[in-house]
Residue, then its C-alpha position, 0 to 999 in steps of 0.5 A: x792350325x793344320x789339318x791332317x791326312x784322315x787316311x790311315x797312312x797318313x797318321x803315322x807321319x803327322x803325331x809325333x809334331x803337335x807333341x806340346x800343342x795347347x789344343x786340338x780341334x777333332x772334326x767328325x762328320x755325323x753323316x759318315x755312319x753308314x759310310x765306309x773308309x776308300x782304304x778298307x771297305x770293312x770299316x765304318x768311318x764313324x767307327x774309325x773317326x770314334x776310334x781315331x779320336x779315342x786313341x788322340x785323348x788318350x795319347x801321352x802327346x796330349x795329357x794336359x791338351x785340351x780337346x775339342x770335338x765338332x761334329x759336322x754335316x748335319x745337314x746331311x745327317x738329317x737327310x741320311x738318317x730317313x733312309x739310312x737307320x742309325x743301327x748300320x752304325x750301332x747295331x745296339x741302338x734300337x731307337x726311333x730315326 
């Protein structure tokens, strides 16, 4: 198991070593929609985890891997979205918090 640097510098050094890996276990915290990445205040991190992701299935790397993807902080999620509209994240969404 390792877990890998989430800032954007850190990926380039870590993809080329799980070429053959059998499995991968994605973790994204529900509570960073209206969060911003520390290297770039213009990014969404919901956005850049959703993007990260896509661009990990989607790699030649990982055709035959299985993925699994966990969303945590829940918790804080709840809590968040009382005060914090789920359309800061997904301007299309017009549902109730």
């Amino acid at each position: 198991m390792f877990a890998v640097g989430g800032q954007r510098s850190e990926r380039k050094k870590w993809i080329h070593c799980f070429e053959g890996v059998t499995c991968i276990i994605f973790i994204a915290a529900l509570s960073a929609y209206d969060m911003v990445l520390v290297e770039d205040d213009e990014v969404n991190r919901m956005h850049e985890s959703l993007h990260l992701f896509n661009s990990i299935c989607n790699h030649r790397y990982f055709a035959i891997t299985s993925i699994v993807l966990f969303l945590n902080k829940k918790d804080v999620f709840l809590e968040k979205i009382r005060k914090a509209h789920l359309s800061m994240c997904f301007p299309d969404y017009d549902g109730e918090t």
